[in-house]
OpenMM code with the backbone's topology and positions (N, CA, C; nanometers):
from openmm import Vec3, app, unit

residues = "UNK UNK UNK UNK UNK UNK UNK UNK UNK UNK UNK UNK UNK UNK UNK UNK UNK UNK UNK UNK UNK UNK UNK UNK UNK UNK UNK UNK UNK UNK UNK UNK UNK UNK UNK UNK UNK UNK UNK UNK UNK UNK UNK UNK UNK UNK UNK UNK UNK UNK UNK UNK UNK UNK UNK UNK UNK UNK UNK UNK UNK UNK UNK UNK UNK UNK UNK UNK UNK UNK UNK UNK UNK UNK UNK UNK UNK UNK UNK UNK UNK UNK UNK UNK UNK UNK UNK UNK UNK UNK UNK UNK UNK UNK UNK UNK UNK UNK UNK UNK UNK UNK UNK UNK UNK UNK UNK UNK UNK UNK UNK UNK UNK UNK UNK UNK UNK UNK UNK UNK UNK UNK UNK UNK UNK UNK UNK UNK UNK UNK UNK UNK UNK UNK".split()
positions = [
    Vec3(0.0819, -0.1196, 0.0000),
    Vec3(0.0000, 0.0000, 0.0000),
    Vec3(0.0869, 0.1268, 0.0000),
    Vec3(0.1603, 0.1130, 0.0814),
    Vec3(0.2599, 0.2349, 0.0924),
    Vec3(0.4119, 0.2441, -0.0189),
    Vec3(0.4311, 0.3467, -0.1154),
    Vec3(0.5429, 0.2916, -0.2021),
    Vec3(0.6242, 0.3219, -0.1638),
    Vec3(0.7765, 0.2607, -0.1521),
    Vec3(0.8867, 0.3395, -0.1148),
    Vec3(0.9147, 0.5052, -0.1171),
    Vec3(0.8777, 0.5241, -0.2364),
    Vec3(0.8646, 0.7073, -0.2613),
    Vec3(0.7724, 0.7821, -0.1128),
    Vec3(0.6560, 0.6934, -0.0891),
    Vec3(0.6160, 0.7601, -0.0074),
    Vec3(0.6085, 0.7589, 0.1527),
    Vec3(0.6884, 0.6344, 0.1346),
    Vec3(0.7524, 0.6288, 0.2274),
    Vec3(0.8623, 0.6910, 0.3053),
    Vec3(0.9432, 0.7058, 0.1854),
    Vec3(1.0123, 0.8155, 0.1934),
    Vec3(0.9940, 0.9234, 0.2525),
    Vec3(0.9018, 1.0117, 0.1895),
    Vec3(0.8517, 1.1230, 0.1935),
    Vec3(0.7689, 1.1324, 0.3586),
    Vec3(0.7131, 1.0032, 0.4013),
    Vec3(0.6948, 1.0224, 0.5429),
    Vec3(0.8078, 1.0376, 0.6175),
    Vec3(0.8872, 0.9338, 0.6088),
    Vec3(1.0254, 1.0189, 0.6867),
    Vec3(1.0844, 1.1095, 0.6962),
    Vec3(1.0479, 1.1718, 0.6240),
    Vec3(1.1487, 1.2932, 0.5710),
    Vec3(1.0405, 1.4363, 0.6174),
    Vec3(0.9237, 1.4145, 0.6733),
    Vec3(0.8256, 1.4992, 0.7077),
    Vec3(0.8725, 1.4809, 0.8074),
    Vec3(0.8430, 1.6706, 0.8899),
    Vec3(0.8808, 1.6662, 1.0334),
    Vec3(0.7757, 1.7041, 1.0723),
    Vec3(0.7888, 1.7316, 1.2496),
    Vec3(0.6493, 1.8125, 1.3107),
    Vec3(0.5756, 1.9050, 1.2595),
    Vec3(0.4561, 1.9076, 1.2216),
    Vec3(0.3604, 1.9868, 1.1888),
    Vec3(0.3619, 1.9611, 1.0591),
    Vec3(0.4188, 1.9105, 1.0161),
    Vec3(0.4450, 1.9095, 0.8288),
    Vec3(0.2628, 1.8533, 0.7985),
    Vec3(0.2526, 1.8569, 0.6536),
    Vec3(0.1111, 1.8365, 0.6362),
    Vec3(0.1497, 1.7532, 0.4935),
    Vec3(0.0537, 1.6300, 0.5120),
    Vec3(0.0257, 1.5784, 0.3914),
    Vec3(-0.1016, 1.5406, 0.3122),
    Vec3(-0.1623, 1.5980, 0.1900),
    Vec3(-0.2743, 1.5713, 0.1490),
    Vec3(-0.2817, 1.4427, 0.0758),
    Vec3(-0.4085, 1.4027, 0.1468),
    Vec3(-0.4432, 1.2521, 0.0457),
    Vec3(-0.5720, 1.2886, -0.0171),
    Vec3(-0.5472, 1.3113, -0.1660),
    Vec3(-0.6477, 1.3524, -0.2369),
    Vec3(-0.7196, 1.2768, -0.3372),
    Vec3(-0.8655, 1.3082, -0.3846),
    Vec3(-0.9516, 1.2145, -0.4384),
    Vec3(-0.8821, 1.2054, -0.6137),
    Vec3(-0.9624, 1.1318, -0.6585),
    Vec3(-0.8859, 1.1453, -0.8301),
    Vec3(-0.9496, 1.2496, -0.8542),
    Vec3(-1.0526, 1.3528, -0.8445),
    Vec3(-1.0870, 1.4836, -0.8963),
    Vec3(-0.9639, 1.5837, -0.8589),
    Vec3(-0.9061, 1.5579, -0.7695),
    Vec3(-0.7930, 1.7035, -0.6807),
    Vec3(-0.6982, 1.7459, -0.8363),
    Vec3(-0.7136, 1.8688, -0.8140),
    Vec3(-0.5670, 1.9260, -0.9224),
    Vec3(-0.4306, 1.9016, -0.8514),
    Vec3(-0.4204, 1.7697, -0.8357),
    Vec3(-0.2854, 1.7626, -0.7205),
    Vec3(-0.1613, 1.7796, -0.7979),
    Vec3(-0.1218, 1.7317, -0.9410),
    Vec3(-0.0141, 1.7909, -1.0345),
    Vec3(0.0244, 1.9280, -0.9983),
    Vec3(-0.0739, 2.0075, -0.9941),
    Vec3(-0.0992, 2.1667, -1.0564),
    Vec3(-0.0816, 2.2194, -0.8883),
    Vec3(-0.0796, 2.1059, -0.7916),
    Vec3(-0.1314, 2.1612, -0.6051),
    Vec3(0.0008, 2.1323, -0.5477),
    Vec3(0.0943, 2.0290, -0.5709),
    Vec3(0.1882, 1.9666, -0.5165),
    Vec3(0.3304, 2.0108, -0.5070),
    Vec3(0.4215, 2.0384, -0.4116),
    Vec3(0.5265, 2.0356, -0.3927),
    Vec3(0.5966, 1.9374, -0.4046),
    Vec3(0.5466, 1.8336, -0.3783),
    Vec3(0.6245, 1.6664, -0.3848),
    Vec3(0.4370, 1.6275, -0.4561),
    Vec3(0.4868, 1.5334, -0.5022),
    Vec3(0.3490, 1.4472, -0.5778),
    Vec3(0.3803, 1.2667, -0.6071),
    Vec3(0.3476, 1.2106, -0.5117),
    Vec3(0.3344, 1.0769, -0.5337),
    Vec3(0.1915, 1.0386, -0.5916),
    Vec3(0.1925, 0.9338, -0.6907),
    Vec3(0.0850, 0.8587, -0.7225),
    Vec3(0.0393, 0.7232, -0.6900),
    Vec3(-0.1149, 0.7533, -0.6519),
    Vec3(-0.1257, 0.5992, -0.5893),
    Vec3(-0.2302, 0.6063, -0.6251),
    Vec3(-0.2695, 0.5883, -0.7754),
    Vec3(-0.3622, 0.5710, -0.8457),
    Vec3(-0.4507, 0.4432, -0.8360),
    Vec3(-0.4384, 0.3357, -0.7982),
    Vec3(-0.5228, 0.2223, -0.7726),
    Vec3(-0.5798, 0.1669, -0.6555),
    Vec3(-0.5316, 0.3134, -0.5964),
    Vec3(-0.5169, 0.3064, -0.4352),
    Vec3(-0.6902, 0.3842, -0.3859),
    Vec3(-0.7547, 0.3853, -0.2797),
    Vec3(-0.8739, 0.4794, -0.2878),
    Vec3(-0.8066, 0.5215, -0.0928),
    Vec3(-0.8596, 0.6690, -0.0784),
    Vec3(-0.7713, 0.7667, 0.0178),
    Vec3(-0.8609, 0.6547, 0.1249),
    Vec3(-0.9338, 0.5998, 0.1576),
    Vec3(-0.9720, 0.5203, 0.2613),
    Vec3(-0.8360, 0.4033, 0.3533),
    Vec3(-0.8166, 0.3886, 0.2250),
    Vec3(-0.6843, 0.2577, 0.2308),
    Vec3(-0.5909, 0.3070, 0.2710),
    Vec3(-0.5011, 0.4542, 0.1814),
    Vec3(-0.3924, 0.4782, 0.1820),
    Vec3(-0.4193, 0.6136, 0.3652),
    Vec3(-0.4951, 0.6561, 0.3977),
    Vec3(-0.4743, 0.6927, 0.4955),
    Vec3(-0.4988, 0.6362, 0.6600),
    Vec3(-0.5211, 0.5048, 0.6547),
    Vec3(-0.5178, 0.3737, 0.7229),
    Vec3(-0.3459, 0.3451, 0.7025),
    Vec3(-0.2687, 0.3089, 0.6054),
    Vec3(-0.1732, 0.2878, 0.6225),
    Vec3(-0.0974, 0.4380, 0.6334),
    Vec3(-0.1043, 0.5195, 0.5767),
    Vec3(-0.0484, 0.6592, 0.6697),
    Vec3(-0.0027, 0.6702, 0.8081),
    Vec3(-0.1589, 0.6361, 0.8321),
    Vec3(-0.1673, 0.6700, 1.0128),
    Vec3(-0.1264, 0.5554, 1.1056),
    Vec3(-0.0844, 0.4197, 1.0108),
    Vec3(0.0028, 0.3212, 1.0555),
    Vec3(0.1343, 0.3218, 1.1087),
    Vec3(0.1870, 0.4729, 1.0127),
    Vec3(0.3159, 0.4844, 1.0387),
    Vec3(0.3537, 0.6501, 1.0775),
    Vec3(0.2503, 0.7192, 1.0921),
    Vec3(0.2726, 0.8632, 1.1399),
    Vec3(0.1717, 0.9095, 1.2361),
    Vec3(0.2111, 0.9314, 1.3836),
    Vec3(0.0930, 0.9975, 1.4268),
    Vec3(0.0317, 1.1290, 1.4363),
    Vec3(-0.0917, 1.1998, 1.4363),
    Vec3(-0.1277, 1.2965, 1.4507),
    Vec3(-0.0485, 1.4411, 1.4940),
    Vec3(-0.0416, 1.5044, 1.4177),
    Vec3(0.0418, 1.6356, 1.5630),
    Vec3(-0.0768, 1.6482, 1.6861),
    Vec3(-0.0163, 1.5963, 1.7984),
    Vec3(-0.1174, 1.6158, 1.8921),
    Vec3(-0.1266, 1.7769, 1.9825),
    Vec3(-0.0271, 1.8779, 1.9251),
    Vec3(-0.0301, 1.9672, 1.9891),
    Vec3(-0.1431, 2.1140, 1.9092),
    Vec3(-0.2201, 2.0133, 1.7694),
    Vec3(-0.2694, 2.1161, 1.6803),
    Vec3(-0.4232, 2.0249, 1.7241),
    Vec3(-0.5530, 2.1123, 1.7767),
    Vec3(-0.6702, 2.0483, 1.7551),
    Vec3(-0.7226, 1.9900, 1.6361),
    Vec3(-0.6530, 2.0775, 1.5798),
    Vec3(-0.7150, 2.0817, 1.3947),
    Vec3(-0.6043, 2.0055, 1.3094),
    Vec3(-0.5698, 1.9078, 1.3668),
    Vec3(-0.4580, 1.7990, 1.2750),
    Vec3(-0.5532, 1.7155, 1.1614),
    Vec3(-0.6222, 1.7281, 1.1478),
    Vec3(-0.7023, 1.6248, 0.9919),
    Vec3(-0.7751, 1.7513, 0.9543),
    Vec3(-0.7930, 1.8189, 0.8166),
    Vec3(-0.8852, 1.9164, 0.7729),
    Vec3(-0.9616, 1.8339, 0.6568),
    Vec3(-1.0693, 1.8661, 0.6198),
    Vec3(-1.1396, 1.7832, 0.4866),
    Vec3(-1.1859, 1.9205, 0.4326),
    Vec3(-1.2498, 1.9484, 0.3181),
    Vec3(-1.2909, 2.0438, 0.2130),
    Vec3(-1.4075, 2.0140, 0.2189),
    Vec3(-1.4590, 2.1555, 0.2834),
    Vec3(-1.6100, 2.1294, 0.2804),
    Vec3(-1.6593, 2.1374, 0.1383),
    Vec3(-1.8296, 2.1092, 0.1799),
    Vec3(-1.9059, 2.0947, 0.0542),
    Vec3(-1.9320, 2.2391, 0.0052),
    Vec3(-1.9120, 2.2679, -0.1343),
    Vec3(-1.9409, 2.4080, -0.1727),
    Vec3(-2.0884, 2.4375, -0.1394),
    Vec3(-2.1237, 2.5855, -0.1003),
    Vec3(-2.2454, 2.6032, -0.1048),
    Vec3(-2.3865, 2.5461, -0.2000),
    Vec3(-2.4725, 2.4982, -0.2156),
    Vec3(-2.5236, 2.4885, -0.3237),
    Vec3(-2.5314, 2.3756, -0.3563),
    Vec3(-2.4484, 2.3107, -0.3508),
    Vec3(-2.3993, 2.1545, -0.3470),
    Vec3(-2.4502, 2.0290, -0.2718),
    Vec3(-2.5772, 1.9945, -0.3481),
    Vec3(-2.6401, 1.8884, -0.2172),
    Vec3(-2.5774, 1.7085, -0.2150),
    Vec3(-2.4405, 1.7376, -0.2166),
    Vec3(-2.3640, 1.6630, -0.2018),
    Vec3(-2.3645, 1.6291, -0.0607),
    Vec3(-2.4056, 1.4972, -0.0130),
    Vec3(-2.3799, 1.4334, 0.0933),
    Vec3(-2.2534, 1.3405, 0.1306),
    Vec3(-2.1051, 1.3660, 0.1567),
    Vec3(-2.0067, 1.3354, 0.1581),
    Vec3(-1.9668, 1.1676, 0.3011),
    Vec3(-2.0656, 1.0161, 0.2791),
    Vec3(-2.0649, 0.9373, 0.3109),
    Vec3(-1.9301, 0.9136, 0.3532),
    Vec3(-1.8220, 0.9235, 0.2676),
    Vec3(-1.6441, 0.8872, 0.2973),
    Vec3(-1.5975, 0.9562, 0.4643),
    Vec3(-1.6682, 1.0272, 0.4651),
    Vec3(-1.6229, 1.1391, 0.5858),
    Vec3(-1.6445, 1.0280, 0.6946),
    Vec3(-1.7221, 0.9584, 0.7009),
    Vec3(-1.7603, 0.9105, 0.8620),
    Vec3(-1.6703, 0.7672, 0.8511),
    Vec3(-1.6032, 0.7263, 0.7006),
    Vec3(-1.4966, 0.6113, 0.6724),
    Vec3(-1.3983, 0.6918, 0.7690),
    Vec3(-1.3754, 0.7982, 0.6848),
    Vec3(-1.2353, 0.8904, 0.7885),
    Vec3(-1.2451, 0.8910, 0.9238),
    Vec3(-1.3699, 0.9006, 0.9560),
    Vec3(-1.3422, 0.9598, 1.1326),
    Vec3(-1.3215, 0.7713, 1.1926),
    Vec3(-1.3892, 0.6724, 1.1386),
    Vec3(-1.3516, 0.5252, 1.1977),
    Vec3(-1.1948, 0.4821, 1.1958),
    Vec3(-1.1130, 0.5183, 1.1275),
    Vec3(-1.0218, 0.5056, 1.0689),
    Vec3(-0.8941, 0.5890, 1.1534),
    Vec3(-0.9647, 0.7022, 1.2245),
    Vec3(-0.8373, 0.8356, 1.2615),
    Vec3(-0.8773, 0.7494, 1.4137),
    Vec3(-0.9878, 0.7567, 1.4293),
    Vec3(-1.0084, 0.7005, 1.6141),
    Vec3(-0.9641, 0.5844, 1.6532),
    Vec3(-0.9184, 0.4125, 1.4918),
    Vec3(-0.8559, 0.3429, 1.5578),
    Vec3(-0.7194, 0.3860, 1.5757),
    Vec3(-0.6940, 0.5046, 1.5412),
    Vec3(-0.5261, 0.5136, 1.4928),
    Vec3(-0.5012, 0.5926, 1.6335),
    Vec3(-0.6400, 0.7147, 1.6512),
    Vec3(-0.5900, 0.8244, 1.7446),
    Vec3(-0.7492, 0.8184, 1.8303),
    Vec3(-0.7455, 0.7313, 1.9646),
    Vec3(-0.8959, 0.7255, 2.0099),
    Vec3(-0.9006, 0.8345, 2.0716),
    Vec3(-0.8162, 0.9790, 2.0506),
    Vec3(-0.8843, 1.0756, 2.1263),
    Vec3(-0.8930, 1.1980, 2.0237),
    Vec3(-0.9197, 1.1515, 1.9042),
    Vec3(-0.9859, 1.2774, 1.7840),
    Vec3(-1.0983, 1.3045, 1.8004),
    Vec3(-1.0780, 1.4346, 1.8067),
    Vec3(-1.2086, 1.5128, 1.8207),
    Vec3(-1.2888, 1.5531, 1.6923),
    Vec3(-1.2945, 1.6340, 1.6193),
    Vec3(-1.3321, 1.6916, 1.5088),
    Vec3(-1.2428, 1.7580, 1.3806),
    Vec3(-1.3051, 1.7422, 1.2772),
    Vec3(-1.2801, 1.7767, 1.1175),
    Vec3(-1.2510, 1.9305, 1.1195),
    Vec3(-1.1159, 1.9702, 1.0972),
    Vec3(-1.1373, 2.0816, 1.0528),
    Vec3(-1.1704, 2.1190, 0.8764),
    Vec3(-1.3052, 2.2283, 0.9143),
    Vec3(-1.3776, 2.2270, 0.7645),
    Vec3(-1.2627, 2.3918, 0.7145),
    Vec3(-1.2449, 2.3080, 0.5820),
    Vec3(-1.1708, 2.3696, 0.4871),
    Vec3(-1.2386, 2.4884, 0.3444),
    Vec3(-1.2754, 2.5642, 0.3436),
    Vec3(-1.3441, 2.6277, 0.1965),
    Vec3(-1.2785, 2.5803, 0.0814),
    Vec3(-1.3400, 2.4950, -0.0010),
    Vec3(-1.2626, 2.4367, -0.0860),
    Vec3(-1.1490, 2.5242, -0.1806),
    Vec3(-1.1377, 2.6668, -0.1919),
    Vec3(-1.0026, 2.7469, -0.2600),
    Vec3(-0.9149, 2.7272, -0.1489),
    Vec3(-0.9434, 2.7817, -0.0178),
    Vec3(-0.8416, 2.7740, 0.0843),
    Vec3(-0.7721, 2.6526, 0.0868),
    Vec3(-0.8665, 2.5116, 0.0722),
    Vec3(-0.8284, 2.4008, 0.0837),
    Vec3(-0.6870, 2.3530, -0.0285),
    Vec3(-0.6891, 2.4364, -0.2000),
    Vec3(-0.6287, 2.3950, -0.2499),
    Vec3(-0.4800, 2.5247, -0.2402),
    Vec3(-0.5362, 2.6050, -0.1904),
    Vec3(-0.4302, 2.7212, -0.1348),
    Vec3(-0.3470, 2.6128, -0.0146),
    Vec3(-0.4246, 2.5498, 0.0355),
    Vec3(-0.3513, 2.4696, 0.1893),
    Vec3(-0.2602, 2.3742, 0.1461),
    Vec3(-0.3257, 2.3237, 0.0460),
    Vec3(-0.2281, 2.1882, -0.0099),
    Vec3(-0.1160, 2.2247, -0.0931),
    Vec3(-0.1189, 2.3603, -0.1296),
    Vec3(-0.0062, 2.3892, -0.2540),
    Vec3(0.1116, 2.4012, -0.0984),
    Vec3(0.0724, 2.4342, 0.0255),
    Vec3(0.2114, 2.4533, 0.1278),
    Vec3(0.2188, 2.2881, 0.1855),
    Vec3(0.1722, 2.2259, 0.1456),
    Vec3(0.1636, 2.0800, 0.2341),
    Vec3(0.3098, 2.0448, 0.1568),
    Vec3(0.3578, 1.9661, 0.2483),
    Vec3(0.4705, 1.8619, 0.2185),
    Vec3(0.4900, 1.7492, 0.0910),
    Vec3(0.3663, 1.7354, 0.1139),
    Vec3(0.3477, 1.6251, -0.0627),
    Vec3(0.1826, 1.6197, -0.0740),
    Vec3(0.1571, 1.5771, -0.1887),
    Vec3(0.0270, 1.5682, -0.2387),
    Vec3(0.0160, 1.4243, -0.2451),
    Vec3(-0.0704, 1.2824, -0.2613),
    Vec3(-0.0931, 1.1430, -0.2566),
    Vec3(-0.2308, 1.1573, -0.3793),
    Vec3(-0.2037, 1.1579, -0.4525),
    Vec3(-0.3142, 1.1213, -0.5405),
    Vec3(-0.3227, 1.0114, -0.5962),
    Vec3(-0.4835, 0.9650, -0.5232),
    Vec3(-0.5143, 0.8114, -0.5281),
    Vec3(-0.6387, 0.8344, -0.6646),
    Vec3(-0.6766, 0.7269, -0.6623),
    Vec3(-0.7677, 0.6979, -0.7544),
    Vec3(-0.9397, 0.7072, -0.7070),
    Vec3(-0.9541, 0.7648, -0.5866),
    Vec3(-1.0701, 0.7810, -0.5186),
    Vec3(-1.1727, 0.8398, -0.6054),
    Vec3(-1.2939, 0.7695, -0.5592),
    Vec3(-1.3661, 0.8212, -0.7132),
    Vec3(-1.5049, 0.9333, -0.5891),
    Vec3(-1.5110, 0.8916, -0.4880),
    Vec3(-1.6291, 0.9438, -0.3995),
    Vec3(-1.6038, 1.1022, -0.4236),
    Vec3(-1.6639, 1.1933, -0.3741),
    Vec3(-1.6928, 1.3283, -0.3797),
    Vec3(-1.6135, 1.3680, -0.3041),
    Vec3(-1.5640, 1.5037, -0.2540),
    Vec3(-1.5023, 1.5475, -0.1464),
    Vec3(-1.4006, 1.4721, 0.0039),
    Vec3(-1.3654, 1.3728, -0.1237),
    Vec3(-1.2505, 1.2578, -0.0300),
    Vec3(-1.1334, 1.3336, -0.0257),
    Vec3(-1.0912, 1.4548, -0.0250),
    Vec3(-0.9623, 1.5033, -0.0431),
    Vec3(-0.9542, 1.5145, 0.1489),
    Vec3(-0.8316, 1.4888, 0.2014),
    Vec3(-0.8051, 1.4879, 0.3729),
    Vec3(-0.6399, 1.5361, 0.3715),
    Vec3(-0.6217, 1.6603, 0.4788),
    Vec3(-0.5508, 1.6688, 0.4943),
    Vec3(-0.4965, 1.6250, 0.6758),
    Vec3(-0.3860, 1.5641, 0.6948),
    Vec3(-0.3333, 1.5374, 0.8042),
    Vec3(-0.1954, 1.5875, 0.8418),
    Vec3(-0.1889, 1.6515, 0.9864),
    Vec3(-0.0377, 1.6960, 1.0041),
    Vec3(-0.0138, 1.6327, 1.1034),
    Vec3(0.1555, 1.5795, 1.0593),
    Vec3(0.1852, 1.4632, 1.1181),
    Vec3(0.2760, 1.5271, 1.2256),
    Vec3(0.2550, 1.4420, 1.3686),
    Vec3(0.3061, 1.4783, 1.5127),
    Vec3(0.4444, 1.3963, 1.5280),
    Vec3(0.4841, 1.3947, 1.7064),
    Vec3(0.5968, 1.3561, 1.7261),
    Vec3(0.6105, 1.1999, 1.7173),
    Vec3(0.7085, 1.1481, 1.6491),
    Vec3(0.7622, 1.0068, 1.6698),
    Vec3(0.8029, 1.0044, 1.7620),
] * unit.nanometer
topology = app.Topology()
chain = topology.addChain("A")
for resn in residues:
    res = topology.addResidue(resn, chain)
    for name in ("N", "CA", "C"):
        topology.addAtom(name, app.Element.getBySymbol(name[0]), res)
């Protein structure tokens, strides 16, 4: 699940650093400072093994952000409540999503550490996480 490249790239992230795991819609080419692909991958999977090997910054409340739904948009975003099962086996004392405006969100990711673009096909699966102390 995890490729050497991005493996890499977790090590090489320090405190507070931020990494986006984004859906196959994200402009992550056009968003990314570092850009790994994990195209066959869906962000459910690959941020399960993430959080296998990096924990939370626990000194930021707001360590996982997701992109909210644009106004207007009666998009009901189901993946979200995959994410929160997923962060609580990793971190059982997460509290809440910080909601992102989706420009800010891709303004946020152009400073993140690397971009992960998977092949996620669901709506508003893009998650950002900043990774804490080893």
């Amino acid at each position: 699940m995890i490729s050497p490249e991005l493996l890499a790239l977790l090590s090489a992230m320090g405190h507070g650093d931020e990494l986006v795991i984004a859906d196959g819609n994200f402009p992550a080419a056009s968003s990314a400072r570092r850009l790994v692909r994990s195209d066959g991958h869906p962000v459910p999977e690959i941020l399960d093994a993430v959080l296998s090997l990096i924990p939370l910054d626990q000194y930021d409340e707001q360590h996982v952000a997701l992109m909210e739904v644009v106004p207007g948009d009666p998009a009901k975003p189901e993946i979200w409540e995959t994410f929160r099962t997923i962060i609580k086996r990793h971190e059982p004392e997460f509290g809440e999503f910080a909601m992102i405006e989706r420009f800010a969100f891709y303004e946020r990711a152009k400073r993140a550490f690397a971009v992960v673009a998977t092949g996620e096909t669901s709506l508003y699966a893009n998650v950002i996480v900043k990774k804490g102390v080893l």
